[in-house]
NUDO-99567 format. One record per residue (C-alpha): x, y, z. Coordinates in Angstrom, 3 decimals. Layout:
BEGIN
[[X Y Z]]
...
END
This chain:
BEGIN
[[103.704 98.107 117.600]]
[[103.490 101.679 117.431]]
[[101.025 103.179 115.576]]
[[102.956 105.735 113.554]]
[[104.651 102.149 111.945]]
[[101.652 101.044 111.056]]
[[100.144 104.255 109.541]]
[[103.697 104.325 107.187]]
[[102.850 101.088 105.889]]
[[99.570 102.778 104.984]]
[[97.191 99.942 106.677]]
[[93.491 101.094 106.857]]
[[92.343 102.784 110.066]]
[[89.753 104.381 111.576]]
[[88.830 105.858 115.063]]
[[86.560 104.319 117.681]]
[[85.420 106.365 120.850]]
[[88.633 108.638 120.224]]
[[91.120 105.488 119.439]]
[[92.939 104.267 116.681]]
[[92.042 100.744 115.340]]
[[93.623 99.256 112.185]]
[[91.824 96.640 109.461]]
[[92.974 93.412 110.162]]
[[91.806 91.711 107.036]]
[[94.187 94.748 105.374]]
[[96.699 93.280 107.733]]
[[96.327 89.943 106.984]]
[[96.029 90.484 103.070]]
[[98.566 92.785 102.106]]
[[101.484 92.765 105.168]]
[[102.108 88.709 106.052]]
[[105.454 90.085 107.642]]
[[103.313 91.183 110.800]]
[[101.071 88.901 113.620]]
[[98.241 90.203 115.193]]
[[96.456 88.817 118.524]]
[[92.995 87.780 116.855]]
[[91.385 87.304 120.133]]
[[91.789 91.200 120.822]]
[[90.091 92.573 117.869]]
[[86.628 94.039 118.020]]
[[84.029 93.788 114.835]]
[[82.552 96.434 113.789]]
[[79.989 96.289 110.982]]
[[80.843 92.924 109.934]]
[[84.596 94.126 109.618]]
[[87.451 93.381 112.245]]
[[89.650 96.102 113.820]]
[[92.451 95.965 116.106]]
[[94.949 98.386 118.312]]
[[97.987 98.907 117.404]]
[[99.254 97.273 120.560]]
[[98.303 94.005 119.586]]
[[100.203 93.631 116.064]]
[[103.767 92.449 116.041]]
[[106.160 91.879 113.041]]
[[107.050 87.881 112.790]]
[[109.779 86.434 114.982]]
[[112.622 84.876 113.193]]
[[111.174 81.847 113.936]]
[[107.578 82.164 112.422]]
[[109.335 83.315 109.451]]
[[111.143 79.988 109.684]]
[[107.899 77.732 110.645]]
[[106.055 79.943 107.082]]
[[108.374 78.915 104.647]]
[[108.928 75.044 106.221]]
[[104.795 75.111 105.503]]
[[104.036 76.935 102.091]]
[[101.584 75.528 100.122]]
[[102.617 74.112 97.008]]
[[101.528 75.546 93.681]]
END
């Protein structure tokens, strides 16, 4: 994903060694309608980061598989 997308929907960043990572617990928390590749992010004071290359928005189909599996209230 582009990182101009992700800096609209206003997700934490910061700049390591003159490139942009973005908060993936800010991904994970407050924008469920995009994946990330876990196994590509880097900690970084107990925190994780990620590039922007490695966040996707959901396929139809994990949509599909997230609402088959919501937990119940």
């Amino acid at each position: 994903m582009l990182p101009d997308i992700l800096r609209e929907k206003k997700i934490k960043s910061i700049f390591i060694r003159k490139e942009e990572y973005f908060d993936v617990t800010d991904i994970e928390k407050n924008h469920p309608d995009l994946n990330i590749d876990s196994s590509k992010a880097v900690i970084v004071k107990k925190a994780k980061y990620i590039k922007a290359e490695y966040v996707n928005p959901l396929s139809d189909f994990d949509h599909m598989i997230k609402n088959i599996f919501k937990p119940k209230k």
